[in-house]
MARTINU-959720 format. One line per 3 residues: for each residue x, y, z of C-alpha. Coordinates in Angstrom, 3 decimals. Layout:
N
X,Y,Z ~ ...
% end
This chain:
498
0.000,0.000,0.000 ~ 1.353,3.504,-0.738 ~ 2.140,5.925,1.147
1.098,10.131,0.705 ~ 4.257,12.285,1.862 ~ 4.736,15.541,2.834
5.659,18.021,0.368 ~ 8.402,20.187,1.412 ~ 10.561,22.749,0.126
9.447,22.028,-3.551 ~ 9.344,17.932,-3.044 ~ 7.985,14.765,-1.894
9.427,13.706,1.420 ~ 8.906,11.447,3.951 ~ 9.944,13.514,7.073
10.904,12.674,10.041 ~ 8.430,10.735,12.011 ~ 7.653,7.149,11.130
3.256,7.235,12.217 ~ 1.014,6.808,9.570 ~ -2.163,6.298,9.390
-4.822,4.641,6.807 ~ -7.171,6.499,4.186 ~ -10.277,5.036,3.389
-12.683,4.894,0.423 ~ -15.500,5.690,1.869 ~ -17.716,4.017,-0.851
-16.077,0.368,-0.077 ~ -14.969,0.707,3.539 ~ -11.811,-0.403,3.020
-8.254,1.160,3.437 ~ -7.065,2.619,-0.040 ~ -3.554,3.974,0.585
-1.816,5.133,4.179 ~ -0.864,8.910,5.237 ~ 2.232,10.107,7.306
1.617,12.169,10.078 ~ 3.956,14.610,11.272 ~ 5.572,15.175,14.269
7.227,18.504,15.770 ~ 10.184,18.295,13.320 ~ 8.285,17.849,10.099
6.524,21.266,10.921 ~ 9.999,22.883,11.831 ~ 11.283,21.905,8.594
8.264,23.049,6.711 ~ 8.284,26.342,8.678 ~ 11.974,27.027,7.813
11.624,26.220,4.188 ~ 8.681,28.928,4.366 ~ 10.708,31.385,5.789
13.641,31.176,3.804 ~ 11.401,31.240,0.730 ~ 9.523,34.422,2.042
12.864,36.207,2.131 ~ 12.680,36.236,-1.769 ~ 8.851,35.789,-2.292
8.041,38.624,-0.161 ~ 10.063,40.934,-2.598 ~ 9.214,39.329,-5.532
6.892,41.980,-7.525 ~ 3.351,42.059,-7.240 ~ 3.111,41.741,-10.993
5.279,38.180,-10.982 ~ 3.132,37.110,-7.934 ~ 0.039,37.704,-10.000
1.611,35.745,-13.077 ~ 1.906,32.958,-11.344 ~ -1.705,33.111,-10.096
-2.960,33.270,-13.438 ~ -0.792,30.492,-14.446 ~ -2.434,28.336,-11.404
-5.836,29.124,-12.641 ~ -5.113,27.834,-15.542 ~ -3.925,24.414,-14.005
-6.638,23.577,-11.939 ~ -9.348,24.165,-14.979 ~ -6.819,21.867,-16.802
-6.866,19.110,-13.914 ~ -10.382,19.758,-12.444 ~ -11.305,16.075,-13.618
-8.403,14.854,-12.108 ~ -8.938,16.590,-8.796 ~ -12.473,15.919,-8.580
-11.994,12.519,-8.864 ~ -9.100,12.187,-6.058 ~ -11.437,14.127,-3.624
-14.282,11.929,-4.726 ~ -12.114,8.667,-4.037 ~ -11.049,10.118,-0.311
-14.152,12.174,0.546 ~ -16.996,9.665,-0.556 ~ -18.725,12.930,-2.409
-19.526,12.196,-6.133 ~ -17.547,13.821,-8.960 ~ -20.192,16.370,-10.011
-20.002,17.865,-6.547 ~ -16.070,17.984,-6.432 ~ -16.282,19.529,-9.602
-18.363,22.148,-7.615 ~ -15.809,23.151,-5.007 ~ -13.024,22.997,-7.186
-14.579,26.020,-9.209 ~ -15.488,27.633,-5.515 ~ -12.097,27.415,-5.046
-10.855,28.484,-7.822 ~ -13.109,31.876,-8.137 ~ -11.163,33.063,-5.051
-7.376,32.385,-7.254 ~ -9.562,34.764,-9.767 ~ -10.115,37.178,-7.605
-6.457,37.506,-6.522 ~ -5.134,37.846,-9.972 ~ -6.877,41.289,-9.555
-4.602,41.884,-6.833 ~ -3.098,45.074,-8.163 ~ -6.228,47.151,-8.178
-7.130,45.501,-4.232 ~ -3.811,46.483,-2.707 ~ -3.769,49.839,-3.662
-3.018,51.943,-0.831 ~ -4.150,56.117,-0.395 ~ -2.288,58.928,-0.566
-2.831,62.198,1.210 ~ -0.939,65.428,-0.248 ~ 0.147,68.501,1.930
-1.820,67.237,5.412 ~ 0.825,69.862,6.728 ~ 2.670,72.196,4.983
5.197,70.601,2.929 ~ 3.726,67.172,4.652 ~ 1.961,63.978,2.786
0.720,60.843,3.487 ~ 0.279,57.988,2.610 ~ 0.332,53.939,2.913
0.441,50.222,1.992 ~ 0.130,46.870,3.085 ~ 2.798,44.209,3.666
2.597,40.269,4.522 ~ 2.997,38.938,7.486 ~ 5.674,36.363,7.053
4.889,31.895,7.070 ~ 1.463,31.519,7.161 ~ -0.530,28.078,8.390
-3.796,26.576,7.048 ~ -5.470,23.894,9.204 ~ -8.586,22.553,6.797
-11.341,20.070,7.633 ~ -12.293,17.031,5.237 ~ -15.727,17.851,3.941
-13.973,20.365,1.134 ~ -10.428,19.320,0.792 ~ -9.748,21.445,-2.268
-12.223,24.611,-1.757 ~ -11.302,25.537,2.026 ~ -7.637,25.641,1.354
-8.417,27.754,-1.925 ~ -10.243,30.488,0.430 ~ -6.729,30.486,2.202
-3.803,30.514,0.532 ~ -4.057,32.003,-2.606 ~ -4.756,35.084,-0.508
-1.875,34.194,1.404 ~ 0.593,33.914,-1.146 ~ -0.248,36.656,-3.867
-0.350,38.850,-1.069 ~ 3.482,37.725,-0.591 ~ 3.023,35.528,2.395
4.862,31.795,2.149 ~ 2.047,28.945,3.482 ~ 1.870,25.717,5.398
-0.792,23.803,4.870 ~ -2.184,20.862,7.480 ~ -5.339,19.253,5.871
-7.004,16.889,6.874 ~ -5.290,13.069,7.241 ~ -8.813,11.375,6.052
-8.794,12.829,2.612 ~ -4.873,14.424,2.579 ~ -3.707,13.761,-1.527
-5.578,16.876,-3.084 ~ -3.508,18.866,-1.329 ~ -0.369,17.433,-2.350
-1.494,17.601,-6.656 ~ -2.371,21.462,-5.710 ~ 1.369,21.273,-4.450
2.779,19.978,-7.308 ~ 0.082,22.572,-9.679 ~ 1.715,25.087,-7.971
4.739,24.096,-8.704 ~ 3.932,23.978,-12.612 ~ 2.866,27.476,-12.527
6.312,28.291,-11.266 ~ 5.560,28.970,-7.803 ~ 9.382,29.181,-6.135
10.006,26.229,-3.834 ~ 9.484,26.528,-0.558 ~ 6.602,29.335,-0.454
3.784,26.268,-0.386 ~ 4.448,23.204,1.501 ~ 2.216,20.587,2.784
2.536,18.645,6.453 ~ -0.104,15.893,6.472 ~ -0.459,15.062,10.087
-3.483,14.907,13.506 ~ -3.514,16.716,16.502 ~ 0.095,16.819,16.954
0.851,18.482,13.891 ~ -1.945,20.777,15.159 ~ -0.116,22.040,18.146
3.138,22.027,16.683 ~ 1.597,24.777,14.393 ~ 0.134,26.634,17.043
2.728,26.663,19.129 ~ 5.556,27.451,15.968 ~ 7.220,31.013,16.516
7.995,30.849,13.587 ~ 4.332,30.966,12.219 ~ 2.861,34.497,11.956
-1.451,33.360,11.164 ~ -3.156,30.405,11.381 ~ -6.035,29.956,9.363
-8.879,27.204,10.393 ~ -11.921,26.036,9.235 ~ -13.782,22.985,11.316
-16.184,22.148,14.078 ~ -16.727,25.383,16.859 ~ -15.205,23.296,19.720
-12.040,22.707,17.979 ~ -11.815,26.282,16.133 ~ -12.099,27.571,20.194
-9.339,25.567,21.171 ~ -7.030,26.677,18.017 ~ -8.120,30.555,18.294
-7.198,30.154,21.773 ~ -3.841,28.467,21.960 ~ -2.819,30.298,18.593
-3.456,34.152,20.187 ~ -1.924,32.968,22.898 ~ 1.469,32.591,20.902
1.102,35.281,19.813 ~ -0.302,34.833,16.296 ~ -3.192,36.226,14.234
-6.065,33.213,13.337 ~ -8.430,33.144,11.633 ~ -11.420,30.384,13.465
-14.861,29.744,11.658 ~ -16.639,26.887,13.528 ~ -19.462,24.597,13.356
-23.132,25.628,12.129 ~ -27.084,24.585,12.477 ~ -28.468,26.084,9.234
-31.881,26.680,9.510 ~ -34.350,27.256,6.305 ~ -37.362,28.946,7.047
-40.386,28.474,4.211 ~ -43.459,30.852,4.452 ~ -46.943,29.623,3.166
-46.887,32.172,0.646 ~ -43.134,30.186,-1.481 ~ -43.433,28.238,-4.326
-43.402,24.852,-2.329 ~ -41.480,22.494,-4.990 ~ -39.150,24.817,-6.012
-38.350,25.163,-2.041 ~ -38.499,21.527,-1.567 ~ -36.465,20.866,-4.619
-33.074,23.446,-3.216 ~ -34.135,22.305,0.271 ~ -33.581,18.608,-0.733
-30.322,19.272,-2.542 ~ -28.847,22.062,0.893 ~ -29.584,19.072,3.242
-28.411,15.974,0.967 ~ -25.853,17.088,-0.755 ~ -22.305,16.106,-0.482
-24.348,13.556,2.161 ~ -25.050,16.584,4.289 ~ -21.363,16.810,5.160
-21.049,20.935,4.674 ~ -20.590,23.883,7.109 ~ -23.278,25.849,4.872
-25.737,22.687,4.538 ~ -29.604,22.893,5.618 ~ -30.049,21.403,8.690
-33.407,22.361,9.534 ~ -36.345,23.861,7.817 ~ -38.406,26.033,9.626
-42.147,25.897,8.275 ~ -44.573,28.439,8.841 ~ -48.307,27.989,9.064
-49.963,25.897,6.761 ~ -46.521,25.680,4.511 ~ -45.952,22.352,7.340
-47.885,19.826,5.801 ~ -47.575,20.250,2.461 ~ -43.936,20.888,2.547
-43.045,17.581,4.352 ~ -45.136,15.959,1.928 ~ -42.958,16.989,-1.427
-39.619,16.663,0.703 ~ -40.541,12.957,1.600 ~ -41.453,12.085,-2.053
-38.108,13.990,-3.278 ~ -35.705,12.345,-0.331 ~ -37.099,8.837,-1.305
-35.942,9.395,-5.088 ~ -32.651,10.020,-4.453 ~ -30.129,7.931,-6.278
-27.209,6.935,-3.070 ~ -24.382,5.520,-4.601 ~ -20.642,5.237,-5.205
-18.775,8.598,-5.928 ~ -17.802,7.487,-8.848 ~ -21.111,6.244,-10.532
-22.477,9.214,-12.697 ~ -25.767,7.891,-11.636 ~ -25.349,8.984,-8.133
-26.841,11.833,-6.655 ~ -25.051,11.239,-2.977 ~ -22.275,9.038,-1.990
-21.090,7.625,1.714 ~ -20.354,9.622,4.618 ~ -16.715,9.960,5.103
-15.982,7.383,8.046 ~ -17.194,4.648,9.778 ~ -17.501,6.779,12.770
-19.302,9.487,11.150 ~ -22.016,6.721,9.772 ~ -22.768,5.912,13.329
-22.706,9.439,14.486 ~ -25.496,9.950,12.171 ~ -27.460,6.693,12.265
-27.576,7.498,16.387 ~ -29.142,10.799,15.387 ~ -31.505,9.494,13.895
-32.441,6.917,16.338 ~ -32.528,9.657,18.888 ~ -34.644,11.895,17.046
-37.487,9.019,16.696 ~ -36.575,8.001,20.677 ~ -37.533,11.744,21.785
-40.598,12.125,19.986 ~ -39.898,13.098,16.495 ~ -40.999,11.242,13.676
-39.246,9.650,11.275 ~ -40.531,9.950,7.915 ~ -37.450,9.062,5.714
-35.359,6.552,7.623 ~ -32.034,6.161,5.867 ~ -29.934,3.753,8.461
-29.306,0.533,7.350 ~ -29.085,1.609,3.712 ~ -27.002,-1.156,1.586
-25.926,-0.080,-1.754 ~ -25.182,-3.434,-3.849 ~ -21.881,-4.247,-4.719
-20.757,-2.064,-1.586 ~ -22.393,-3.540,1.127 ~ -19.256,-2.339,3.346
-19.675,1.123,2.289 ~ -19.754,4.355,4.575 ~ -23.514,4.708,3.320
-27.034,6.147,4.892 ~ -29.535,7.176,3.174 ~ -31.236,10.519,3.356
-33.217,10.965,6.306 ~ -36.594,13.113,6.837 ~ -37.445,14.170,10.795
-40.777,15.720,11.328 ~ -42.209,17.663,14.142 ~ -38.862,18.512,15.516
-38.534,20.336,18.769 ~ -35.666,22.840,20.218 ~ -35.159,20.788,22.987
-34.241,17.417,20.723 ~ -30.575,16.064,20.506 ~ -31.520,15.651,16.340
-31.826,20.096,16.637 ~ -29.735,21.013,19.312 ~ -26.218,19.041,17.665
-24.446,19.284,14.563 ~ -24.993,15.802,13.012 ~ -22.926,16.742,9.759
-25.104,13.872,8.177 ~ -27.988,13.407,5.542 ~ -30.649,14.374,8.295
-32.788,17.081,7.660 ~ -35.194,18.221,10.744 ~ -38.431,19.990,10.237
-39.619,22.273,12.711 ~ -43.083,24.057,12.700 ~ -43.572,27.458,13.790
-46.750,29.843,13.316 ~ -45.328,33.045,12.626 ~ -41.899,34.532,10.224
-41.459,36.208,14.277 ~ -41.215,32.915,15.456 ~ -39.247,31.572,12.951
-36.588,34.418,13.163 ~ -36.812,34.169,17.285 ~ -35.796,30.352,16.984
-32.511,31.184,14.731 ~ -31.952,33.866,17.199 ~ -31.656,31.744,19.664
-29.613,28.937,18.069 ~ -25.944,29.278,19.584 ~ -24.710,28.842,15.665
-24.962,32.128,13.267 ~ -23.388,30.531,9.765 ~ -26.034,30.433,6.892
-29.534,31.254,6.705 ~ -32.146,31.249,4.062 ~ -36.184,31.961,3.623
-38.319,30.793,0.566 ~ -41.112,33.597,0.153 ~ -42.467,35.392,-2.765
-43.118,38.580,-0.756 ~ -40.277,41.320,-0.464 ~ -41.471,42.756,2.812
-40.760,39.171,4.712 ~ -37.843,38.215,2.910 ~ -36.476,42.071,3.915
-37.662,41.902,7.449 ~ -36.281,38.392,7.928 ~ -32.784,39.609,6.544
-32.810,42.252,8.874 ~ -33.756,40.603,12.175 ~ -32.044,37.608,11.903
-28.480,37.157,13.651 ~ -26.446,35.256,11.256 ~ -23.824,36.566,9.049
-24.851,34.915,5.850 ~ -28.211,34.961,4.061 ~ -30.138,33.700,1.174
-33.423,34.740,-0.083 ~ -34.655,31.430,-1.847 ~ -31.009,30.771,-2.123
-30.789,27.992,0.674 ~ -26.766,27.626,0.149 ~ -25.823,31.373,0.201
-21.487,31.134,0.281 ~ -20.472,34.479,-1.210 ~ -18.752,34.458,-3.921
-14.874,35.154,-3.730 ~ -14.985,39.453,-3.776 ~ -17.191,39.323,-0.816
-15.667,37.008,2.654 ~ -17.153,34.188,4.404 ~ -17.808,34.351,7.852
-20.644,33.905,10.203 ~ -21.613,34.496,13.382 ~ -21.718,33.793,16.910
-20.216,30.358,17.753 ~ -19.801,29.794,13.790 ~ -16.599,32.479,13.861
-14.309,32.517,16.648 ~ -13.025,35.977,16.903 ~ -13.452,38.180,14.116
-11.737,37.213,11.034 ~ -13.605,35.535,7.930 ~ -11.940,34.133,5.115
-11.287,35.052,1.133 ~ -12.381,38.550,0.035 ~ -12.013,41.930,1.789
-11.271,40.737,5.029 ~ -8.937,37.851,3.832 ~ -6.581,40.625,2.441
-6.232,42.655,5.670 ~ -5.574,39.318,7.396 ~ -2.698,38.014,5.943
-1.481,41.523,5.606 ~ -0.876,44.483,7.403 ~ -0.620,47.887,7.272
1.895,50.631,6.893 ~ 1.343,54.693,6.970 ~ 3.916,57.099,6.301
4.247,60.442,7.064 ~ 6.529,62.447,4.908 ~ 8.586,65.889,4.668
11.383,66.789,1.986 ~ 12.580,69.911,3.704 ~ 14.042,73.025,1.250
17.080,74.252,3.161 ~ 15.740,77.595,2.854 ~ 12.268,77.176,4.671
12.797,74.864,7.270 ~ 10.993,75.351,10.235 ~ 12.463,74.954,14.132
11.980,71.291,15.849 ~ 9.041,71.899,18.924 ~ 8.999,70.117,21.599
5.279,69.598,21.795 ~ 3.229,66.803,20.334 ~ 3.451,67.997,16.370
-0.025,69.042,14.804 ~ -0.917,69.974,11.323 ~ -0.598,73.924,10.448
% end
């Protein structure tokens, strides 16, 4: 069985530490190839390849930096295919929906080829006499990405593009269940002429974690993955002193009003909750029906949940694959089973799903829970699973009071054909991102992604506006070219424009 390696300083490598630990295909259940996993050293050797690469890389002009951005666009069209397929083989996800993130991913290496016009600092003439102003941004020095599994391509897209056109060098930890799309974005890189050194991959778990975090040689750590581990890493990262960026877990709720087009809400409803086998930080969770929308909602969504085609990744038939572990399979078949012990019901029961020819698959079907309460394990957790919860509610008041009160603020959506709700909903409601019979509403790459409450720890979201100012900072300069004939006397006192 193969083994993935790191890639450091421009190159395969095996590092230092001898662990390893297995990949699976998630569509067979069995172990397809083995990962290393890094120790202290690995990520000291990683970190000082960064930093003697950002020595260079940080002068390098912004016009070469940009060139080779362009040139990596240009790669990952070429090997989308390619990609999709290794995330598909690692993740469980089918192709189509790789495809999907890849082109996320690669709209925010699109939007830093525009670099020059984003960096652009301001200049203030004669704030004083004979005194200007002005100023610009500079990188911070080796930057660190820490991804989760469920987008192994996109998540590390919103991170170090940014990082590196911006002149920053990068370390990048995914994750060790679906680790070797980060190693052919290492070697795309390296096609597009990216200097060794200023991308480097450490595959690794928890100790490659805090290695990172601890690293003084490590200026920002970027994160994206459940709320109780993106507290722990904001924590222990500001505490060494580092910038990081945390975005946690989520509970995205849907709300439908009586007045939406029904199917069409059903039909994005069923695709937010199902897709990707439920298994993203922006899926639907639970929809929130108003009034008399209840009945006949949960009607279409069973009849659309029970036609959907679960299969192998890799069979263009499929419309969902397997969940990515063993472990997250009985995370989600116990959710279910709870829901149904606490009173729900269970209209679509997907455990014990067996998909022929893969009977030792990761698999469950999509699952439909009805009559949901707050005070239910199936609402109150983040099952990360095919399970979508409905909850009733009377009122668009009482639908916005129940987000309100949910602990995660991530993604949002309504379904309504009336303005005034869909306005009033968008206003009240307390989560940072929102869709108005969009149910998956991720920016796109010129805006950032972030949401709130425990779904950001701290205050830094990723890609866009705010990705810019985090992996740089800024510089302002305050200038005076004295004539030898006027110059004025040195005071004293705290200097002030005249």
């Amino acid at each position: 069985m193969s083994t993935i390696e790191h890639w450091i300083n421009g190159a395969a490598t095996a590092g230092a530490s001898s662990r390893t630990a297995p990949v699976f295909n998630p569509a067979t259940g069995a172990p397809s190839t083995r990962v290393r996993l890094a120790g202290p050293s690995d990520v000291d050797a990683a970190v000082a390849a960064a930093a003697h690469a950002f020595e260079s890389w940080s002068e390098t002009s912004l016009s070469q930096r940009i060139k080779v951005m362009f040139a990596f666009r240009e790669l990952l069209v070429r090997h989308e295919d390619e990609l999709a397929r290794i995330i598909s083989a690692e993740h469980g996800k089918v192709v189509d929906d790789a495809r999907g993130e890849i082109v996320r991913g690669r709209e925010v290496v699109e939007y830093v080829c525009g670099l020059g016009d984003i960096l652009k600092g301001s200049f203030s003439d004669q704030v004083s006499t004979g005194v200007d102003v002005h100023n610009f941004r500079q990188p911070l020095g080796v930057c660190a990405g820490i991804t989760p599994f469920n987008f192994p391509a996109m998540v590390p897209l919103w991170m170090h593009p940014v990082a590196i056109a911006t002149g920053n060098t990068f370390v990048l930890k995914p994750s060790e269940r679906d680790p070797s799309a980060a190693n052919l974005v290492a070697r795309l890189y390296q096609e597009a002429g990216l200097p060794d050194g200023v991308f480097n991959v450490v595959h690794g778990d928890k100790t490659a974690v805090d290695a990172i975090l601890d690293h003084s040689g490590i200026a920002a750590v970027s994160f994206v993955g459940s709320t109780p581990i993106a507290t722990y890493v904001h924590e222990r990262g500001t505490a060494h002193g580092k910038r990081v960026q945390a975005l946690g877990g989520a509970k995205n709720h849907a709300v439908v009003m009586p007045d939406a087009d029904l199917d069409f809400a059903a039909r994005h409803l069923i695709a937010a909750a199902y897709g990707s086998a439920g298994e993203r930080c922006m899926a639907i969770s639970v929809a929130v029906a108003v009034g008399s929308a209840a009945d006949p909602l949960v009607e279409i969504l069973e009849r659309k949940a029970r036609a959907i085609k679960v299969g192998p990744g890799d069979d263009p038939t499929s419309e969902m694959g397997p969940l990515v572990t063993a472990a997250a399979q009985e995370r989600v078949t116990g959710a279910v089973a709870s829901g149904a012990a606490q009173g729900a019901t269970v209209v679509v029961d997907g455990r014990g799903l067996k998909v022929e020819g893969h009977e030792d698959g990761f698999f469950v079907g999509p699952s439909l829970l009805d009559r949901v309460t707050t005070g239910m394990d199936a609402y109150r957790e983040e099952i990360f699973g095919p399970v979508l919860a409905v909850v009733r509610v009377g009122t668009v008041d009482e639908a916005i009071a129940l987000i309100n009160a949910n602990p995660y603020g991530n993604g949002t959506a309504v379904f309504t054909s009336d303005g005034g709700t869909a306005r009033h909903f968008q206003r009240k409601v307390t989560v940072g991102m929102i869709g108005v019979n969009v149910p998956v509403p991720v920016p796109m790459s010129y805006y950032s992604f972030g949401g709130w409450k425990d779904s950001l720890i701290g205050d830094s979201p990723v890609h866009g506006p705010e990705g810019i100012r985090f992996y740089t900072r800024a510089k302002v300069v305050t200038t005076r070219w004295p004539h030898q004939e006027r110059q004025t006397a040195a005071g004293f006192s705290f200097p002030t424009s005249d």
